[in-house]
N, C-alpha and C positions, 0 to 999 in steps of 0.2 A: 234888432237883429245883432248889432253889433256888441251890444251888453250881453246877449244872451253867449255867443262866442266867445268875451272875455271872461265871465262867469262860471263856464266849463272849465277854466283851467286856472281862475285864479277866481277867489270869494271876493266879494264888492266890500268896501271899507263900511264898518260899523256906524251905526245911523239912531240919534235919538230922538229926530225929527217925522212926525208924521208927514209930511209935504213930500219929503225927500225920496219916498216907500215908490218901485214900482215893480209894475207884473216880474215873476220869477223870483230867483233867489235872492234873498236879503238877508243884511245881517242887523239886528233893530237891537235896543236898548230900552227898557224903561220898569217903569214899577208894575208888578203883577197884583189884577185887579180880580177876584172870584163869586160870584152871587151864590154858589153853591160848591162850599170847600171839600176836600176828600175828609176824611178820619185817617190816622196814619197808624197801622196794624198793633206796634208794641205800645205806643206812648199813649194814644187817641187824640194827637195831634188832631186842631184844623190846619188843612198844606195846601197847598196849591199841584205836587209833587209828591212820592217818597219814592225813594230806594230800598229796599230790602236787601235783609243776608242773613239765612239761619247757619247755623253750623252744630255739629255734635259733637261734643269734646268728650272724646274716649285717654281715659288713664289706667294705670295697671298694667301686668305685663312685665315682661321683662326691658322696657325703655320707660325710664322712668321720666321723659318727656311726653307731653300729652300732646295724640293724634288727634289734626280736627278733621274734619269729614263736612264738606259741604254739601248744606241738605236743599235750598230753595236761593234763586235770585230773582227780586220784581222790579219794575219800573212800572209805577203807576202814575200817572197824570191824569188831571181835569183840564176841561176846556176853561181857558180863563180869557181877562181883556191884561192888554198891555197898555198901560198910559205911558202914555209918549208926548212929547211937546208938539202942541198943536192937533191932539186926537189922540183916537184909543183905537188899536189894531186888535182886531178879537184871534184870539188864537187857538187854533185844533191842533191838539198831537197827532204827530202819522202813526202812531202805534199808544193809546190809551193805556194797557196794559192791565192785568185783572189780576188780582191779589187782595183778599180783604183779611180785618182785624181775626173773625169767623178761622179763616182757613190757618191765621199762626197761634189762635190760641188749640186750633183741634193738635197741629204739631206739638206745642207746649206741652199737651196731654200724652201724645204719644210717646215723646221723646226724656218727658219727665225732666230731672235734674241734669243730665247731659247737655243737653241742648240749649241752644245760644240764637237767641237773635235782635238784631240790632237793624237800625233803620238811620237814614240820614232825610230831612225833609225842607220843600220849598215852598218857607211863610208868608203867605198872605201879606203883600207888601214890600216881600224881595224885590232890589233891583236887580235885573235877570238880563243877561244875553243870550237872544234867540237865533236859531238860523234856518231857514226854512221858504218857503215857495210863498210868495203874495197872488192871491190872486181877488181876482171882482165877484162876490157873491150878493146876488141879490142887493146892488148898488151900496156896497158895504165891505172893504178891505178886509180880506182872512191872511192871516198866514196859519201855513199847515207846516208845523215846526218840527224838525227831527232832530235839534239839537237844543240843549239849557246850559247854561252856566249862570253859577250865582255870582255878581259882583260886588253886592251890600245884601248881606242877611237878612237884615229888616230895614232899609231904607226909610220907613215910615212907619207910624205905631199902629195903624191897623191898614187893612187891605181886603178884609169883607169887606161887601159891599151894604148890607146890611146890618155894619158891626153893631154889637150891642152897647158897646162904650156913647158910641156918639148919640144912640136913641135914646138912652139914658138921659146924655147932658141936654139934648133936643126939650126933655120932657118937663127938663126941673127949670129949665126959664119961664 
């Protein structure tokens, strides 16, 4: 009770300890783990995350600076696991977000040469700061996260869980 009334008014200190995790809001630490990664719209990244941002770049005119015109913004997320020291906290976005490759190449098409878009993505393996609600699901620690920051881009060379690199090396011993 008394954590949940310090927590409404001030965030609990950062935590890369699974032990340390308890109901409510947390602020956790660790490397993001994916069994099933996103596609990332422009690049065809695997992510764990992306950002989107189209825009259309109009020239001509009497300004002979060029107008952009924002056309789409996405936040898209996968459920992934976070490893954490001493355990892996599975994580749900509060908001998934729905934007695929499909829907910016149909833009790309409509928009032709004017149009711009660009994406920023979270790889498989980022160390990630999360914040968000811990709760007990089916004897199994969830946080349901509403917030990301990246703290190491790729902390670790891969973060499938399935990567192909390592079934590879698995193969030729």
């Amino acid at each position: 009770m008394i954590r949940s009334i310090s927590t409404f008014f001030k965030d609990p200190e950062p935590t890369g300890k699974f032990d340390k995790l308890e109901n409510g809001v947390n602020i956790v630490e660790g490397i993001a783990r994916v069994e099933e990664p996103l596609r990332s719209p422009v690049r065809g990244q695997n992510c764990v995350a992306y950002f989107y941002r189209s825009f259309l770049v109009m020239t001509g005119g009497r300004n002979p600076q060029p107008t952009i015109h924002k056309l789409k913004e996405a936040e898209v997320y996968s459920p992934f696991d976070l490893e954490m020291e001493g355990g892996t906290l599975a994580v749900v976005p509060a908001k998934p977000g729905k934007f695929t490759r499909e829907q910016h190449q149909e833009l790309t098409k409509q928009y032709g040469k004017q149009f711009q878009g660009v994406e920023e993505v979270i790889l498989p393996g980022a160390k990630v700061r999360l914040r968000g609600k811990v709760r007990n699901v089916d004897g199994r620690q969830v946080l349901k996260m509403d917030m990301i920051a990246v703290i190491d881009k790729q902390a670790v060379s891969a973060g499938v869980v399935g990567d192909r690199k390592k079934r590879r090396k698995k193969g030729k011993k």
